[in-house]
LUMDOTI-256261 format. One record per residue: residue number from 0; residue in three letters; chain; x, y, z of N, C-alpha, C, CB in turn. Coordinates in steps of 0.1 Angstrom, whole numbers, plus 5000, padded with zeros to 4 digits. Atoms other than C-alpha are relative to their C-alpha. Glycine has a CB too. Layout:
BEGIN
[node NUM "ALA" "A" [X Y Z] [X Y Z] [X Y Z] [X Y Z]]
...
This chain:
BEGIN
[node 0 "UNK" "A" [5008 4988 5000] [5000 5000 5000] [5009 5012 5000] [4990 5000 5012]]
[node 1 "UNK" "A" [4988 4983 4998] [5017 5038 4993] [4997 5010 5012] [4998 5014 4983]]
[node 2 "UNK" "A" [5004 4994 4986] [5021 5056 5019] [4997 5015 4991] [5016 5001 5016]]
[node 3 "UNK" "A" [5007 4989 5006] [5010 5094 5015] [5009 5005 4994] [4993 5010 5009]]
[node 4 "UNK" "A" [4986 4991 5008] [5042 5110 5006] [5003 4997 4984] [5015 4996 5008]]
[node 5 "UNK" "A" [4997 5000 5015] [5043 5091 4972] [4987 4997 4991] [5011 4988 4996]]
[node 6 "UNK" "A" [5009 4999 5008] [5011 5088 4965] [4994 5014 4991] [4992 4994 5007]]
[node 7 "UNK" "A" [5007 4986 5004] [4990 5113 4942] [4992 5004 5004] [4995 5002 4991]]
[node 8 "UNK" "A" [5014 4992 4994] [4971 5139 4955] [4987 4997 4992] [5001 5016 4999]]
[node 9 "UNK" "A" [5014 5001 5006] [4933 5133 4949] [4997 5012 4988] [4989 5000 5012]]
[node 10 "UNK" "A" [5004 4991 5009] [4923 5153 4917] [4988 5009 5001] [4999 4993 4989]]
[node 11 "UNK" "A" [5009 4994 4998] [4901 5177 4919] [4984 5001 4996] [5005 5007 4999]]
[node 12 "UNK" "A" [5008 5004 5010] [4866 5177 4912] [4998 5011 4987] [4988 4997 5007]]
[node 13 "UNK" "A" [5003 4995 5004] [4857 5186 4878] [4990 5010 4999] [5000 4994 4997]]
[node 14 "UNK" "A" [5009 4988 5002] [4833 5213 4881] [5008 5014 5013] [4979 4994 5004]]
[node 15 "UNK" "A" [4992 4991 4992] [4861 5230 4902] [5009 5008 4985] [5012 4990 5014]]
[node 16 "UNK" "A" [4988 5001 5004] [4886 5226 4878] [4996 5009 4983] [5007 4982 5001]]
[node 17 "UNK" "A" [5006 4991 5014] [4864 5240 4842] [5000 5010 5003] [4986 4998 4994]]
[node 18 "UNK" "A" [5005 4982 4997] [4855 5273 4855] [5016 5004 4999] [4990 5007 5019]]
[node 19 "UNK" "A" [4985 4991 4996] [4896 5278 4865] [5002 4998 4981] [5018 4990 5016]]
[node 20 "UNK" "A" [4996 5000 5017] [4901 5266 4825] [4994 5008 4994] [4998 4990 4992]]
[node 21 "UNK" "A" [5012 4986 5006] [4875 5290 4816] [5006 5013 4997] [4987 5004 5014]]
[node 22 "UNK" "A" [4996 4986 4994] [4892 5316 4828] [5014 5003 4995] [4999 5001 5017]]
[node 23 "UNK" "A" [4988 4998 5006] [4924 5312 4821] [4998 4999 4984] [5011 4990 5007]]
[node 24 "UNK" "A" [5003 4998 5009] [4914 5308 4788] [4992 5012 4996] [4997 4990 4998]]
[node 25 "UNK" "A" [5008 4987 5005] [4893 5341 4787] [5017 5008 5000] [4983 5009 5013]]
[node 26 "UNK" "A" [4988 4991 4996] [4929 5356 4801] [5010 4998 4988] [5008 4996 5015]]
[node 27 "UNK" "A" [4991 5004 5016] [4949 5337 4770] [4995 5008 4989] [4997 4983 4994]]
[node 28 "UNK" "A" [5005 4995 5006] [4927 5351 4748] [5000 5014 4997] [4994 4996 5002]]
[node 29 "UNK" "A" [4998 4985 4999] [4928 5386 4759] [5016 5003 4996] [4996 5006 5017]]
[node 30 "UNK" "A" [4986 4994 5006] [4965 5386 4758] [5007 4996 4988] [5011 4999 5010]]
[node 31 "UNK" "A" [4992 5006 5014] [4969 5367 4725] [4988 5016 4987] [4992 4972 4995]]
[node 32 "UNK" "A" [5006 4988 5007] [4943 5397 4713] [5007 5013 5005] [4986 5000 5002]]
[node 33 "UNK" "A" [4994 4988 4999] [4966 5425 4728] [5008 4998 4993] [5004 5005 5010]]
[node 34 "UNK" "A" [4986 5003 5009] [4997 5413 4712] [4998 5003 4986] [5006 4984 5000]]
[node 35 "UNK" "A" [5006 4998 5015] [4974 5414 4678] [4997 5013 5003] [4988 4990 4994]]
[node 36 "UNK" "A" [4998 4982 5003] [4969 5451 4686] [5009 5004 5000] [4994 5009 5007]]
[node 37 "UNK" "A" [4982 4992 4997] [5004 5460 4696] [5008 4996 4983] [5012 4987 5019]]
[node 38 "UNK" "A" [4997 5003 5010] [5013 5443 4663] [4993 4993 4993] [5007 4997 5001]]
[node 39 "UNK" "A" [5010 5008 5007] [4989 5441 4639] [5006 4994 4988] [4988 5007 4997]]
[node 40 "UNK" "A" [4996 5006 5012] [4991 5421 4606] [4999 5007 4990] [4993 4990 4998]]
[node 41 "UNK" "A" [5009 4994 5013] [4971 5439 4582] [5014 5000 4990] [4992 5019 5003]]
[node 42 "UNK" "A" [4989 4997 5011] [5003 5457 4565] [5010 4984 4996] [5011 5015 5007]]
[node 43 "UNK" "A" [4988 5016 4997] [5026 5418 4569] [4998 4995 4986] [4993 4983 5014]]
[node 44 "UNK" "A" [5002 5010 5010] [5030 5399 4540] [5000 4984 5004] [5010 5002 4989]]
[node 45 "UNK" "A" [4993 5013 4992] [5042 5372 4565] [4991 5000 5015] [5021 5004 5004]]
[node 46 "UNK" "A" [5007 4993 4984] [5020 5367 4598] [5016 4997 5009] [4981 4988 5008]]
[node 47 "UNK" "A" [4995 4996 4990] [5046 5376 4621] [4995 4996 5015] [5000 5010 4997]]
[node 48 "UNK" "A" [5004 4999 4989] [5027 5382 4648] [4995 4986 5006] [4991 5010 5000]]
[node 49 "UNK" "A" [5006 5015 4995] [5008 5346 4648] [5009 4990 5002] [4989 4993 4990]]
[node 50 "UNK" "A" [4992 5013 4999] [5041 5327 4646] [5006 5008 5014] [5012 4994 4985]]
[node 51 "UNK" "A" [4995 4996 4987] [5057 5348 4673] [4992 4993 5010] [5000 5015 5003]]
[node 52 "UNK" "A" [5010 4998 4988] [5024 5345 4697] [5006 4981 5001] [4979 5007 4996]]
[node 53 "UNK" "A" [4998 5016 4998] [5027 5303 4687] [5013 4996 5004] [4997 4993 4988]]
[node 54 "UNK" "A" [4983 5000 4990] [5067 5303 4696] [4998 5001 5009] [5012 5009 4999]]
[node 55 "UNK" "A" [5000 4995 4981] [5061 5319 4730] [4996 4988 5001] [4990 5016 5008]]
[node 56 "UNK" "A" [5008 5006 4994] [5033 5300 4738] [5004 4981 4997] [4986 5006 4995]]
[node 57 "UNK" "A" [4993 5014 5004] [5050 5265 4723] [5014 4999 5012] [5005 4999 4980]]
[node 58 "UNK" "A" [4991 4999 4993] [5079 5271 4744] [4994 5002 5017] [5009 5010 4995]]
[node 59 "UNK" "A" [5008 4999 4990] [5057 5282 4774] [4996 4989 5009] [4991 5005 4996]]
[node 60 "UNK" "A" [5008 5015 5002] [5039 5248 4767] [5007 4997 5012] [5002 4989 4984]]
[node 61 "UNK" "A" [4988 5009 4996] [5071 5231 4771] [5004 5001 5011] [5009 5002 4993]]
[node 62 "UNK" "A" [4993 5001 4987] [5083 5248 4802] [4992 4997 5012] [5006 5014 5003]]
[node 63 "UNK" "A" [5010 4998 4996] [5052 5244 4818] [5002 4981 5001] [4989 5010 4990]]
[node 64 "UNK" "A" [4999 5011 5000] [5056 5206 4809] [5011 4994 5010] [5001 4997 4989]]
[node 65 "UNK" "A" [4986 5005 4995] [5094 5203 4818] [4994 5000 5018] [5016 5014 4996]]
[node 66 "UNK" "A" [5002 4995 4987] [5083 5220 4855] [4990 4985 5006] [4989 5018 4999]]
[node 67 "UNK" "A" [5009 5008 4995] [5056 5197 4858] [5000 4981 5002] [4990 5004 4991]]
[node 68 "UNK" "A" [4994 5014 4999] [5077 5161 4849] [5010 5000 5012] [5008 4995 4985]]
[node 69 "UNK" "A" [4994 5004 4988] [5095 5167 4880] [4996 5005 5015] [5014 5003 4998]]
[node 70 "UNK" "A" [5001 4995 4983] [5078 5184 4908] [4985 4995 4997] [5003 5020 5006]]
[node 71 "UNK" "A" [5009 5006 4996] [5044 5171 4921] [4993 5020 5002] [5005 4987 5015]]
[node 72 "UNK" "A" [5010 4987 5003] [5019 5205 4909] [4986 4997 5007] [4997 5003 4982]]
[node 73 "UNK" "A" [5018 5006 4997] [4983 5204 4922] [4995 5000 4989] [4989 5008 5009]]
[node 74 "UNK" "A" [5003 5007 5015] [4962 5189 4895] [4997 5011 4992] [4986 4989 5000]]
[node 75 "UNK" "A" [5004 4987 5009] [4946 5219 4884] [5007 5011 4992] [4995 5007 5007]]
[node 76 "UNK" "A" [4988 4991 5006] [4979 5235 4874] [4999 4998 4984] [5016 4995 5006]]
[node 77 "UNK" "A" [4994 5008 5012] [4986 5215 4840] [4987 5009 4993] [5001 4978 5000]]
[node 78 "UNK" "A" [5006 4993 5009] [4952 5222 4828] [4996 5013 4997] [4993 4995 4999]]
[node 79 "UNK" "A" [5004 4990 5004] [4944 5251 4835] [5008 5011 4995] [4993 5002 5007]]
[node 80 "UNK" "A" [4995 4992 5006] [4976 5271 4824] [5000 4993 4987] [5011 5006 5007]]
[node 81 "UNK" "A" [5000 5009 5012] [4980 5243 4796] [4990 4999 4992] [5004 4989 5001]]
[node 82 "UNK" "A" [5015 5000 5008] [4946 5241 4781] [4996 5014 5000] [4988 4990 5008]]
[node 83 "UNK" "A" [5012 4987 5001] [4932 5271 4794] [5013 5013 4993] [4990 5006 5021]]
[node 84 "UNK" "A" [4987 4986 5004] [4960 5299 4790] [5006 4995 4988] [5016 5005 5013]]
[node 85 "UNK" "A" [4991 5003 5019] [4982 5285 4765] [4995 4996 4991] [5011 4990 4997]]
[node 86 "UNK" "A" [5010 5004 5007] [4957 5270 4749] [4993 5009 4990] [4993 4997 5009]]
[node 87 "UNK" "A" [5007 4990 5010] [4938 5301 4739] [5008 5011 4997] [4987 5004 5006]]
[node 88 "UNK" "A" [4990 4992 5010] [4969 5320 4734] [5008 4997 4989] [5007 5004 5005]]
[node 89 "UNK" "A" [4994 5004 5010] [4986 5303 4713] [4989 5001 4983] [5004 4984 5005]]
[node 90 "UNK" "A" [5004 5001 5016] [4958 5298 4683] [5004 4995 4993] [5000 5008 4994]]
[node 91 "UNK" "A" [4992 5011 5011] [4974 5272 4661] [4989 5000 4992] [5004 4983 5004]]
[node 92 "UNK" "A" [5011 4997 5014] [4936 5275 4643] [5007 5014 4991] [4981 5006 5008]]
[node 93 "UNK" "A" [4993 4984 5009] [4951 5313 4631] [5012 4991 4988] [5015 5015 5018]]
[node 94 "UNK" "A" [4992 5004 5014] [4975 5291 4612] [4994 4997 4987] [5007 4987 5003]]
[node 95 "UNK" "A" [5004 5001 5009] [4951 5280 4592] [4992 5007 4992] [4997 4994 5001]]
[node 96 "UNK" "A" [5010 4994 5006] [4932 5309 4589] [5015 5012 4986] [4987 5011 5016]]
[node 97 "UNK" "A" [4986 4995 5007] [4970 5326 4577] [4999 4994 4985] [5015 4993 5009]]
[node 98 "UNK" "A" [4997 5003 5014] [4976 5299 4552] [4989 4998 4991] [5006 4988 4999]]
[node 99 "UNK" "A" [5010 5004 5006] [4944 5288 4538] [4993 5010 4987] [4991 4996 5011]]
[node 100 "UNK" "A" [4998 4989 5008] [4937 5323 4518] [5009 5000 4987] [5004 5010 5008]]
[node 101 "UNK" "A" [4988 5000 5011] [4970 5313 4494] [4994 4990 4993] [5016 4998 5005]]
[node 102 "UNK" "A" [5007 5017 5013] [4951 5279 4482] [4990 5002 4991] [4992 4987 5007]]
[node 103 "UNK" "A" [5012 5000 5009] [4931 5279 4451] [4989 4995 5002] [5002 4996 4991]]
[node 104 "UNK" "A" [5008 5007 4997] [4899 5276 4451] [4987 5006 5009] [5008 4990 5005]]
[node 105 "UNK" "A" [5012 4995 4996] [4862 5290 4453] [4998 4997 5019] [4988 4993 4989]]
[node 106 "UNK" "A" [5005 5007 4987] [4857 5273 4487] [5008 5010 5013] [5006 4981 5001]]
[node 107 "UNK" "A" [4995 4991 4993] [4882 5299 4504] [5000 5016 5000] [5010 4997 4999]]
[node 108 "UNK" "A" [4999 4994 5009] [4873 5326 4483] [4997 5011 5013] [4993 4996 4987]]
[node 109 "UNK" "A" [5011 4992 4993] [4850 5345 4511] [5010 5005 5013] [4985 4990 5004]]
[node 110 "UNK" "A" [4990 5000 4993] [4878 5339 4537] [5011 5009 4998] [5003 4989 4999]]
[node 111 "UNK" "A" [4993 4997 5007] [4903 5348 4517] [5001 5016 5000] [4997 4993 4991]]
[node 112 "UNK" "A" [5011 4984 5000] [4880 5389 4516] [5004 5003 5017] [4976 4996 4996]]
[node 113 "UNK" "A" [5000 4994 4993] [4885 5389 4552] [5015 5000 5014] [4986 4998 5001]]
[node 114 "UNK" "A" [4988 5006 4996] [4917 5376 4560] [5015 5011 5001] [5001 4987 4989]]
[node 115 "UNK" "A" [4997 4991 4999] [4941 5402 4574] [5018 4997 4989] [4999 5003 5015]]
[node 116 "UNK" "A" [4984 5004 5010] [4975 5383 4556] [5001 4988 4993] [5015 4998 5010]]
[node 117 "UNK" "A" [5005 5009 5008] [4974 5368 4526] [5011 4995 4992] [4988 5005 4993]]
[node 118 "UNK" "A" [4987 5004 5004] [5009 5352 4519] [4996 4992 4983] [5006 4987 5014]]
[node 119 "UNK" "A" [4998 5003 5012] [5019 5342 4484] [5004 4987 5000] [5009 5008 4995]]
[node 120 "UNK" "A" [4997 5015 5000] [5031 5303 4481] [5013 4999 5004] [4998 4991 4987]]
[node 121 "UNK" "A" [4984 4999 4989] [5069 5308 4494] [4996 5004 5009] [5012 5010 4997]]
[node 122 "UNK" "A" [5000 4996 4987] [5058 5327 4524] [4990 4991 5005] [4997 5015 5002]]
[node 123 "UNK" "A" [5005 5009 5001] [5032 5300 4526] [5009 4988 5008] [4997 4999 4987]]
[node 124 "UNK" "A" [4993 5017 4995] [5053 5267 4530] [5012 5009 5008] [5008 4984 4983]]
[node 125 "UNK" "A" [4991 4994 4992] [5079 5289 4547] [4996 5000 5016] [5002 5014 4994]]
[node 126 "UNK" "A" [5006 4999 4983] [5053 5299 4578] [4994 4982 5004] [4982 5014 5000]]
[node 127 "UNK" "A" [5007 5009 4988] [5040 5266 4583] [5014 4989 4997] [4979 4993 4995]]
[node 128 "UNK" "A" [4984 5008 4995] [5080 5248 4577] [5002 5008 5016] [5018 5006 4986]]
[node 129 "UNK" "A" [4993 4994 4990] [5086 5278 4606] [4990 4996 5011] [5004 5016 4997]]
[node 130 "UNK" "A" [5010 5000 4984] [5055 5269 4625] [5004 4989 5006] [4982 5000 5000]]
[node 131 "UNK" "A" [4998 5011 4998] [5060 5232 4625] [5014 4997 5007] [4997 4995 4989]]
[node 132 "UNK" "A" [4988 5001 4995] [5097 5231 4631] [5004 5009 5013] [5009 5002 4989]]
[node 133 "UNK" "A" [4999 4990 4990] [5098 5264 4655] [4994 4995 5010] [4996 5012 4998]]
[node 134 "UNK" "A" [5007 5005 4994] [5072 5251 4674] [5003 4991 5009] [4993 4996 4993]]
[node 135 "UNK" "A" [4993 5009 4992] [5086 5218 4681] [5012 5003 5006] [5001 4990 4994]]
[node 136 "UNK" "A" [4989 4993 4993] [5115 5236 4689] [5005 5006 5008] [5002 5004 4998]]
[node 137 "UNK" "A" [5003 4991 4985] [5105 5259 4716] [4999 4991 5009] [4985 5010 5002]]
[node 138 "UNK" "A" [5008 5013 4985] [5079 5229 4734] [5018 4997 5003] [4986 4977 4992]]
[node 139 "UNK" "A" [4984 5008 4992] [5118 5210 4736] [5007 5008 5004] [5011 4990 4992]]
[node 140 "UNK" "A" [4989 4989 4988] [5136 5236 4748] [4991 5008 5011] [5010 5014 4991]]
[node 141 "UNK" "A" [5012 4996 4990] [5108 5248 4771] [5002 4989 5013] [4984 4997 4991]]
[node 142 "UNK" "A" [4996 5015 4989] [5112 5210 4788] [5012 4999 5004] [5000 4985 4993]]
[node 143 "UNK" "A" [4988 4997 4997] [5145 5215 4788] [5004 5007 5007] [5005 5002 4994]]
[node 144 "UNK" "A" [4995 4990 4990] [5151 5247 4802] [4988 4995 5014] [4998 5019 4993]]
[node 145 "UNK" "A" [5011 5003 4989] [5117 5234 4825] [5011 4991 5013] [4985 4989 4991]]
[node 146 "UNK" "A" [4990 5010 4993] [5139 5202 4835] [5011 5006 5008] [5008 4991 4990]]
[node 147 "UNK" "A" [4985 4993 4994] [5172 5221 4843] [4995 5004 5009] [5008 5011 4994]]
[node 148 "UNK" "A" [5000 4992 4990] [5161 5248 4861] [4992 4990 5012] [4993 5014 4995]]
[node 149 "UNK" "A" [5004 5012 4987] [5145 5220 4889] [5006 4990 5000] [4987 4993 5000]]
[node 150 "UNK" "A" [4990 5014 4996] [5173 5198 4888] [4995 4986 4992] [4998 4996 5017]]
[node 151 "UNK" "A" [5002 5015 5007] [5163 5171 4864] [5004 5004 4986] [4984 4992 5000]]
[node 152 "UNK" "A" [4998 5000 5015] [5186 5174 4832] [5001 4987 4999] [5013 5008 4993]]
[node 153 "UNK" "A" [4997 5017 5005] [5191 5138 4812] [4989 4993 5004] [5015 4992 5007]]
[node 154 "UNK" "A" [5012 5012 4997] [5168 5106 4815] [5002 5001 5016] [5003 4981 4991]]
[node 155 "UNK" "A" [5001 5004 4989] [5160 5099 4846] [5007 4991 5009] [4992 4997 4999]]
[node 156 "UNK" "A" [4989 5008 4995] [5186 5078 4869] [4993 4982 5005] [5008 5010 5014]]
[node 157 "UNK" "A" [5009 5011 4999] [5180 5040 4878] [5000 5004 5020] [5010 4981 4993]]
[node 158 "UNK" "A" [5004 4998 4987] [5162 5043 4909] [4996 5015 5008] [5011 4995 5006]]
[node 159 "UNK" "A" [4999 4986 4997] [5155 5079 4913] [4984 4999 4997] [5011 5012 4992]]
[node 160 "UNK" "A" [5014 5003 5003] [5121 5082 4924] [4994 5020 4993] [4992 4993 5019]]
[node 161 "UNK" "A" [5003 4994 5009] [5102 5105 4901] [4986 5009 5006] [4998 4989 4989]]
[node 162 "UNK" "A" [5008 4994 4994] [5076 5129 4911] [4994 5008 4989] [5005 5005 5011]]
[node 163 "UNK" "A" [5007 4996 5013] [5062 5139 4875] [4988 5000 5004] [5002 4991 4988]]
[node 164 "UNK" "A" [5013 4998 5006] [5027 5149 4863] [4997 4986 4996] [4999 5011 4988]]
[node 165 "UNK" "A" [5004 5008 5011] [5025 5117 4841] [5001 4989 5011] [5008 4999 4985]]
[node 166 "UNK" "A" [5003 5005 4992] [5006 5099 4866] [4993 4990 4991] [4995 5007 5011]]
């Protein structure tokens, strides 16, 4: 039987834990919509601003993760800055509303009319090579710098007990 010290804390109940995602997700949102006023697209040929906002917040992710594979968070942490905040700041939908305007084809056409940056086919496969690769790039160094800074660089040692999220 585990004694208390290694077991997991009881999870919270759900109808605690939505409203804090709620929220932090109204707060993601607001500051993934200031950043779009402080730098808007309109004039861009390149969205800028949507791959920046998705770097931060991919790296954010990550550190957010790293933090969380070695210290023992209360449950409500993970989701609700991870789902709810980063979640609705990041926007990874904006990627598609970015590229999708450059593809032929009546079906985007309407989109296309209200779409603030409307990349050409190089800036195209360029932003979503920079989203895809940057992206993953941040999250792992996010874990990384997450790991470090709490004392867990490298795999895990044999016998080192573990006090991660990934229960």
């Amino acid at each position: 039987m585990p004694d208390a010290e290694t077991s997991a804390p009881a999870a919270p109940p759900l109808r605690l834990i939505v409203p804090l995602v709620a929220l932090a997700g109204a707060v993601g949102a607001l500051a993934r919509l200031t950043v779009g006023e402080l730098l808007p697209e309109q004039s861009m040929k390149f969205p800028w601003t949507t791959l920046a906002v998705n770097l931060s917040g991919s790296g954010l992710l990550g550190l957010l993760t790293g933090v969380a594979s070695v210290h023992r968070l209360p449950r409500w942490v993970v989701p609700t800055l991870g789902t709810g905040l980063l979640g609705s700041y990041t926007t990874f939908s904006l990627v598609i509303v970015a590229v999708m305007p450059a593809v032929p084809g009546a079906m985007f056409d309407e989109l296309a009319a209200q779409t603030l940056v409307n990349p050409a086919a190089p800036e195209l496969i360029a932003y979503l090579l920079i989203s895809i690769l940057g992206c993953t790039a941040a999250a792992a160094a996010g874990i990384t710098v997450g790991r470090a800074i709490f004392g867990a660089v490298g795999p895990p040692q044999p016998g080192a007990r573990r006090t991660g999220a990934a229960r």
